[in-house]
N, C-alpha and C positions, 0 to 999 in steps of 0.2 A: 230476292227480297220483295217485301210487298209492304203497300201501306195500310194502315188500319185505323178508326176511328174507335174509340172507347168512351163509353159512356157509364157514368155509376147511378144505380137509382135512390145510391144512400147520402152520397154527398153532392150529388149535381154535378160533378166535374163531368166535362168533357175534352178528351185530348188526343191527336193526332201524333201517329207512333211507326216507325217503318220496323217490321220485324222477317222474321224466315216464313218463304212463302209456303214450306212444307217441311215435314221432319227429319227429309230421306238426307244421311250422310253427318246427321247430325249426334255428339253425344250426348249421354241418360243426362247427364248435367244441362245443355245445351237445353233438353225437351222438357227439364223438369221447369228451364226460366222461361220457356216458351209457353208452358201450359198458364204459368202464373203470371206470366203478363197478358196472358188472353184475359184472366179472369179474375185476377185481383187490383181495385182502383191503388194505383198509386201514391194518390192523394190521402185515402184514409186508412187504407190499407182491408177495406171490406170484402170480400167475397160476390161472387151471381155480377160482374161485370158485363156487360155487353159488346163484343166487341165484333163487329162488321169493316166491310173493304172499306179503305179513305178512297169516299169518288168528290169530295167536298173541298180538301184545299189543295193548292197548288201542287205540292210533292204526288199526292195523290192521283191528282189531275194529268203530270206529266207521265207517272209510270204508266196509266191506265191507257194513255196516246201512244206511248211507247211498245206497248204491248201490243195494241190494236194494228199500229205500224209491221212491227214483228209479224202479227199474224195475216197480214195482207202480203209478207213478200212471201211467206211459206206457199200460201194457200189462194192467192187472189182475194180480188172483193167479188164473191160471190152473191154480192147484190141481197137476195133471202126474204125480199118483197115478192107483195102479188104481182 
């Protein structure tokens, strides 16, 4: 799962949504709500939504630690500075 922040430029809304972080495993049905909660507002039901990763609130905040965590015990902290 991932989280995402959704923005409408028709209605103003904006709102925070945890959805599938990819398609793989998932059915045409599954893909067909995924595609239209990427891109259609909720709120008015318009089209051209913008939807980018939630790094802004909490839920977002914690998957994002969470992950980061994850990826430190796979791979170390490779540091990646000069």
């Amino acid at each position: 799962m991932e989280s995402y922040k959704s923005e409408c430029s028709s209605c103003g809304a904006t709102y925070f949504w945890t959805g599938y972080k990819t398609g793989l495993g998932k059915t045409e049905a599954q893909l067909v709500q995924m595609r239209r909660d990427e891109t259609v507002c909720r709120q008015c039901g318009v089209g051209g939504l913008k939807t980018t990763l939630d790094r802004e609130s909490p839920a977002g905040r914690d998957l994002d630690d969470a992950l980061g965590s994850l990826m430190k015990s796979f791979f170390g902290d490779k540091g990646g500075g000069p």
